[in-house]
N, C-alpha and C positions, 0 to 999 in steps of 0.2 A: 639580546641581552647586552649590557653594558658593556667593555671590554675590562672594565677594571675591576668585574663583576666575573668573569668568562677569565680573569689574570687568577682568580684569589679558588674559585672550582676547579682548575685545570691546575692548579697549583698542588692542591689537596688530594685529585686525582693520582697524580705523578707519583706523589709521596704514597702513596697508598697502593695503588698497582707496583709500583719497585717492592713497596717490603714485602707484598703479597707473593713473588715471584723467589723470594726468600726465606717466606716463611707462612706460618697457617694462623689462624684463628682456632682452629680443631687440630689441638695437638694430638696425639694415639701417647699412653690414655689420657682421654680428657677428663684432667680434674680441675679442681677448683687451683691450685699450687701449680697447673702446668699451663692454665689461661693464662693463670697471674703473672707466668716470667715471658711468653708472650705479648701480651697485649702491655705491659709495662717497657716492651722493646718499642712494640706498635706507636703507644703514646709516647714516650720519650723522641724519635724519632719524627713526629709531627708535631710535635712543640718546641725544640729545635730547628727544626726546618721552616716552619712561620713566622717564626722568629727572626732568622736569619735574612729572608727576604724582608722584615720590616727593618731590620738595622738598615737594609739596603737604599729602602724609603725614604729611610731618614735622612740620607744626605741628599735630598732633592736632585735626585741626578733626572739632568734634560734630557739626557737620550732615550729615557724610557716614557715621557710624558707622551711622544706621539702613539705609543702604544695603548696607554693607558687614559689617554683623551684629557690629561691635561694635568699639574700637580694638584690640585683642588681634587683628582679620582686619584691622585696615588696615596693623596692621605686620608682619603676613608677606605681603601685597601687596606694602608699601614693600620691603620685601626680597626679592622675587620681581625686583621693578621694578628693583632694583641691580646681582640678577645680571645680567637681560637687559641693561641698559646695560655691564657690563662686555663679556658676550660680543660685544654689537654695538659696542660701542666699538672691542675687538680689531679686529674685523674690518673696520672702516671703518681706522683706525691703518694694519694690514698692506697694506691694498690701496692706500691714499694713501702708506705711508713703504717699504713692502716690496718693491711694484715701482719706486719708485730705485735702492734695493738691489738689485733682479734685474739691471736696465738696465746700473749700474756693476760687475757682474760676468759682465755678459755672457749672460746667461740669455733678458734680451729686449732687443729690436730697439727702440729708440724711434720710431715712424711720423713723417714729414718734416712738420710743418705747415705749411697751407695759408697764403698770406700772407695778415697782417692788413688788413684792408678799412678804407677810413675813415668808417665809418659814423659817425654821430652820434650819440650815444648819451644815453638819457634823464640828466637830471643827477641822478639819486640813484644810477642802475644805474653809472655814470660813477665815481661816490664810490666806493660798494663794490668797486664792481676794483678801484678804489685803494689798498686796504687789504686784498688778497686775502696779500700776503707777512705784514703784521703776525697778520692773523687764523690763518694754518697755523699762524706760531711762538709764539702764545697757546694754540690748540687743543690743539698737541703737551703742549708741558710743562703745560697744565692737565689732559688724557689722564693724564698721570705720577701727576700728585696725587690722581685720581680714582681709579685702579688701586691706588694703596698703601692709600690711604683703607678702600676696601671689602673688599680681602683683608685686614686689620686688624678689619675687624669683623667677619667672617666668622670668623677665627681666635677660637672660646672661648676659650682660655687668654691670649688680651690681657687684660689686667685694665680689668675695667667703667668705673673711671675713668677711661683712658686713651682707652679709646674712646669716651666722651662727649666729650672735651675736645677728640680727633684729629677726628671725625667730622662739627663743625660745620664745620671748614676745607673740608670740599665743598661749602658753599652757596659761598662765595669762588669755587671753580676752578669751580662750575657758571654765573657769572656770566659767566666768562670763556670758556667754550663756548658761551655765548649770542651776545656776540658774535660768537665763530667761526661759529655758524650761520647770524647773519642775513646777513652779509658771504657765504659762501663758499653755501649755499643756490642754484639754480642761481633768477636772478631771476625768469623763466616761472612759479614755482610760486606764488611771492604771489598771484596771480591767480585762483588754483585753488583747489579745496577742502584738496588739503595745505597750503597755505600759510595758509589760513584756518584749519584746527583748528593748526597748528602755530604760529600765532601766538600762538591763543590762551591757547596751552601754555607757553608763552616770555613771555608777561607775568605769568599766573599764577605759573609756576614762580619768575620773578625777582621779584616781588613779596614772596611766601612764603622766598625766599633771603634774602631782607633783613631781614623780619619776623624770619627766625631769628637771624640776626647781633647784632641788637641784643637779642635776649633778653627779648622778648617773647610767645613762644609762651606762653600758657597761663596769664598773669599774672594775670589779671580772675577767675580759677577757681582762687585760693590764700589760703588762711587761713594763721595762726600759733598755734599750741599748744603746752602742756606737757607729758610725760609724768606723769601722774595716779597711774600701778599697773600693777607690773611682775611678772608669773609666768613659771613655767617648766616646761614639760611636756617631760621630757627634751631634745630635742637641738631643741625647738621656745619660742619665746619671743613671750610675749602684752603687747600695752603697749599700756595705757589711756590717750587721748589727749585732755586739756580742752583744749577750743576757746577762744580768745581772741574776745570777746565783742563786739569793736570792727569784726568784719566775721565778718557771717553767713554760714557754711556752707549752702552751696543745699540740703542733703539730700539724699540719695540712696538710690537702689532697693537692693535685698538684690542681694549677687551684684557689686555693680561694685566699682570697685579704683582707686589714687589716686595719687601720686608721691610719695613720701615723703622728706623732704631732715632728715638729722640731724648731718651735716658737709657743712662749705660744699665743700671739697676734693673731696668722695668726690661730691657731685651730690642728686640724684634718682632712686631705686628704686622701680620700682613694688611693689605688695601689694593685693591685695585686703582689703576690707574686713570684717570679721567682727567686725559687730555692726548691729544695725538701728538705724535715726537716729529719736534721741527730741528735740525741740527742746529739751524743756525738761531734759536733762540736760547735752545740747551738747556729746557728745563721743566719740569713735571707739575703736574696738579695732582694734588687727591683731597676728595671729599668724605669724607671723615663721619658717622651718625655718633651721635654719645648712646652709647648701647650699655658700656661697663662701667667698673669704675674706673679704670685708665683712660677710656675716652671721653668720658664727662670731668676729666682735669685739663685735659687739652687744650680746652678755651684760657684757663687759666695761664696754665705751663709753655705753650707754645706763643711767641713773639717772631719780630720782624727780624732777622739775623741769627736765632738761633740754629746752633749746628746741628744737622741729620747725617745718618750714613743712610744706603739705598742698596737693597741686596737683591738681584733680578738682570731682567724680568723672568717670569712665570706665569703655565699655564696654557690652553688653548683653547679657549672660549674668545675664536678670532673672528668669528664672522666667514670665516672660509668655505663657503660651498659651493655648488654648481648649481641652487636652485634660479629661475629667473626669478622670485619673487619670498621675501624673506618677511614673516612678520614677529619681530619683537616685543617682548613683555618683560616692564620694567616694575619692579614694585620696592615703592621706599629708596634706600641707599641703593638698591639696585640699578639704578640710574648709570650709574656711574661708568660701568665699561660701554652702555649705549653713548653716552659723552663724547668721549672719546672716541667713538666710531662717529657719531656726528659730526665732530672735526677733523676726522680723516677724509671723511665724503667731500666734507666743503676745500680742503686742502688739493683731493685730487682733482674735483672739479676744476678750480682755479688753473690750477698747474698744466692738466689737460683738455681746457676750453669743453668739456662736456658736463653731460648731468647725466644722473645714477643709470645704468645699463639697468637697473631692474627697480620691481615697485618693493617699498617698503615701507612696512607701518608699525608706528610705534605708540603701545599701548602704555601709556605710563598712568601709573597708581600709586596712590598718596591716601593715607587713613586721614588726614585732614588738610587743608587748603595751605600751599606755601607760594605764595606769590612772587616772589624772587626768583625763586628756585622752576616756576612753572614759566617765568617767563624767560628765565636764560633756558630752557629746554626749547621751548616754542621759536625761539627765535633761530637756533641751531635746526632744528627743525627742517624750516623754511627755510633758510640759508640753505642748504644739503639736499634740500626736494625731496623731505621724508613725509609721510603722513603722521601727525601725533594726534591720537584719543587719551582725553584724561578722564582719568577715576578717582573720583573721590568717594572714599567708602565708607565715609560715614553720613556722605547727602545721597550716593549712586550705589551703595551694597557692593560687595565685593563682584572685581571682574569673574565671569566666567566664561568658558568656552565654547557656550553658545552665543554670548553676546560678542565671540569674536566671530564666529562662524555669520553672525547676522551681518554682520558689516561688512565683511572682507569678501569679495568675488575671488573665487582662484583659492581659497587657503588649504585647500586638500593638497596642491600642487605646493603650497609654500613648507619651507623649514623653520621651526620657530626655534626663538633665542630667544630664551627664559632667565632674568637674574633676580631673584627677591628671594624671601623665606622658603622655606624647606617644603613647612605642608602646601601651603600657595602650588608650587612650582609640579609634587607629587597631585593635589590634584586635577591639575590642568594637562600635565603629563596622561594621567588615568585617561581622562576622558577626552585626549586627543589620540589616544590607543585605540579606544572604544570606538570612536568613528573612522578608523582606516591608517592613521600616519600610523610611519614607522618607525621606529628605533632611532633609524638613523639622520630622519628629518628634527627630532626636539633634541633641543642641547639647553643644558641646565648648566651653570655655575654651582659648585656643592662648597661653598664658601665656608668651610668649618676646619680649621686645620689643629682641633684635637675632640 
């Protein structure tokens, strides 16, 4: 299993073994009214806690990427972690607002409660009941904001801009679930190991909520540069990026990808990087597909001097294994972290009078013929002492995994390194499962960061 797959089940585990150590599913007696303030514990509790680890996400923290195989897997975690909080959100919401609504339409019976006792009660538990009405009617309508929030960024055709700009307003309403949680949380469980991983989730989480508010996510990992040189390989656009010399770029591995800000308006984009980092030239490439509508203005909008910020790098789709024998599958814009590991080959070559310690082949795939673009690959290529097979799939049908298996001697031994579209990528994955590799020999790029 993925680890960022094996980060989001052991996540859900935790929370779920802690509260169960706390408390039951099968109350004595089990009625319909005594599930209800259980399992309304139950979900409350793992919709905050998904949560919390997604506000964590959010500010792209690096130290977690080698865990989780790279930022490209911590934000389809992050977005794993939003559905689940939506679905347990519902579900906590219906069972806290759904049976009022059943009770005042007669559905259910409200049970008589027992009279209040005058115990004495510790002076914080004391506090918190005191503030159980403000915290439901914070929860609810921050619920609201949460719910529009995340079906907004779920919905593709919301334009990118709108949903960077909508999308921060959930650190806000997830503040305000915080403290619905710690208020209405049944007090017994601070005690407890729920209450212990849960807390710790709730300061992290609102920590990382703030952090984003103020606009600090990422800041100490951002240069300024110019546009240098601009080409264009049919519906795909390359721009040469001089670094601004008054804050050095940390450099980075072949393969990773960076946020890219060319209107203050429109944000930050990510892209991989396609080109290897030379200090002394100081400056980046990335190749660009017109996919949306902000990257099909680009040819228009982007010139010879206009100013970028660079927020990175990110990611670990580095090429880094131990296999002797690596073979790559590039399709479309996919190209592009192969590039860049092309000119890192030819760089080390040069540098260390050798050629590649291992074989490698590079399968690039194109739906239609771009001759520019086929022959600045080939030629990198050859410079590098890589093997390329090209596909064109609208004269050669789409690659598949048999027709690498025919070519390649050794590929049960090799690791592959896959960048192109989703399904492409799932099923070449399938069916390089189906005949033996393992998990940890295919590495995929999940290039979607919402």
């Amino acid at each position: 299993m993925d680890r960022y797959k094996t980060a989001f089940w052991s996540l859900l585990a935790v929370l779920t073994v802690s509260w169960l150590m706390a408390d039951t599913f099968l109350p004595e007696p089990l009625t319909y009214f005594s599930f209800r303030h259980v399992f309304t514990q139950y979900s409350g509790v793992m919709a905050i806690g998904v949560m919390s680890l997604a506000m964590i996400l959010a500010t792209r923290p690096t130290w977690l990427e080698p865990f989780l195989g790279g930022l490209d897997k911590a934000y389809r975690l992050h977005k794993w972690l939003g559905i689940t909080a939506l679905v347990m959100g519902s579900l906590h919401w219906w069972m806290a607002k759904g049976t009022k609504w059943m009770v005042g339409w007669g559905w259910l019976t409200k049970p008589e409660r027992n009279p209040r006792s005058e115990q004495v009660l510790p002076p914080l538990q004391d506090w918190l009941n005191s503030q159980r009405g403000l915290a439901e009617d914070i929860g609810e309508w921050a619920f609201y904001a949460i719910v529009l929030f995340i079906v907004l960024a779920l919905v593709k055709r919301f334009p990118y801009r709108l949903f960077r700009k909508t999308h921060i307003w959930i650190a806000i309403a997830y503040l305000f679930l915080v403290f619905h949680s710690v208020v209405l949380m049944n007090y017994d469980y601070w005690s407890q190991p729920i209450g212990w991983v849960s807390m710790l989730l709730l300061v992290s989480g609102s920590i990382s909520g703030i952090w984003l508010l103020t606009g600090e996510v990422g800041s100490k990992r951002i240069v300024k540069g110019k546009i240098a040189h601009i080409k264009h390989y049919q519906n795909t656009l390359e721009g040469q990026i001089k670094l601004d010399p008054s804050k050095q770029w940390q450099g980075h591995k072949a393969g990773q990808f960076a946020f890219v800000t060319s209107n203050a308006k429109e944000g930050p984009h990510p892209y991989t990087i396609a080109s290897a980092w030379n200090p002394k030239e100081s400056q980046l490439t990335f190749m660009i597909k017109e996919l949306g509508d902000w990257t099909q203005q680009l040819k228009t909008r982007l010139k010879i001097g206009t100013e970028v910020t660079i927020e990175g790098p990110y990611g670990c789709f580095d090429f880094d294994d131990k296999s002797n024998q690596q073979i790559w599958v590039a399709a479309g814009i996919g190209i592009t972290p192969f590039i860049a590991r092309l000119e890192f080959l030819i760089q080390r070559n040069k540098q260390k009078h050798i050629q590649n310690g291992r074989r490698i082949d590079l399968f690039f795939c194109l739906e239609k013929p771009n001759p520019d673009l086929i022959r600045k690959v080939d030629l990198l290529a050859k410079t590098a002492g890589v093997n390329l097979y090209l596909t064109i799939s609208s004269l050669d049908g789409r690659l598949s995994a048999d027709r690498v298996r025919d070519q390649i001697v050794g590929w049960s031994q090799s690791s592959i390194w896959f960048c192109g579209p989703k399904a492409f990528g799932k099923s070449l994955r399938k069916d390089f499962r189906h005949f033996g590799l393992s998990n940890h020999q295919i590495h995929q790029e999940l290039f979607e960061m919402r």
